[in-house]
N, C-alpha and C positions, 0 to 999 in steps of 0.2 A: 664081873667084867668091868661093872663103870670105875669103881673102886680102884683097880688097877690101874686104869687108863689117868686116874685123878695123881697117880702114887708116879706112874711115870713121868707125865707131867711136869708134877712138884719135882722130881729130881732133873727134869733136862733142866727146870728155871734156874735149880740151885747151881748147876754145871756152866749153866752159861753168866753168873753170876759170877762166879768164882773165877772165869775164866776173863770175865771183863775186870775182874779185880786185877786180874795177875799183869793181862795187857796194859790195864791205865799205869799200873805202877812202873812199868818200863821206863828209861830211860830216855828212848826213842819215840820221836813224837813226830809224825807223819798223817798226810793225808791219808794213805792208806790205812793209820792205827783208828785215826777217826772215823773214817767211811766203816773200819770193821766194829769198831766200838758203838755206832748207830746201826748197823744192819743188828747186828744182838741185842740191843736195846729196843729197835723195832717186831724184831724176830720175839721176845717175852712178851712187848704189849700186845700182839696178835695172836700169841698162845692161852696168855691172861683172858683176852675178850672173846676168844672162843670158847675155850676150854671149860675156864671158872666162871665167866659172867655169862655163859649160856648163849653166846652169840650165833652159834651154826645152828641154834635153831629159829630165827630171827630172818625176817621178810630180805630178800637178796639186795633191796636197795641201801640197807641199813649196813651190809658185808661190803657191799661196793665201795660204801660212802668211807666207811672207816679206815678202809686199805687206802683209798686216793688219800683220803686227808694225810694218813700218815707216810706215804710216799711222798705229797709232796711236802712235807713239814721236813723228812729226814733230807730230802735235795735242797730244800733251803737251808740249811745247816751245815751240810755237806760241802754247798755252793757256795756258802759266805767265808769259811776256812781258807 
């Protein structure tokens, strides 16, 4: 069961990879391609530190802490565009 969960995983990361390859390459460059190119970007580092670096089993201040930080890191980037 964990095996598959690790397989699935690895393919949503590759999908949304690929799929932020296909967006940056567009033509069109918008806040909204940005804002969507950081939520997937934010969306893998949260998959990564749960997933593979074993984070959901980790004290709930250390889950908290991770998600704020990277929420507001992704709106200051967001917000300075």
């Amino acid at each position: 069961m964990m095996k598959k969960d690790l397989l699935l995983s690895y393919a949503f990361l590759l999908l949304l990879t690929v799929l932020s390859a296909l967006i940056s390459n567009s033509f069109i460059v918008s806040v909204m391609m940005v804002s969507l190119l950081m939520f997937f970007a934010a969306f893998k580092f949260v998959l990564v530190a749960f997933q593979f670096m074993e984070l959901k089993k980790a004290h709930s201040f250390w889950k908290i802490s991770l998600i704020m930080t990277l929420g507001l890191l992704v709106i200051l980037i967001v917000g300075v565009k």
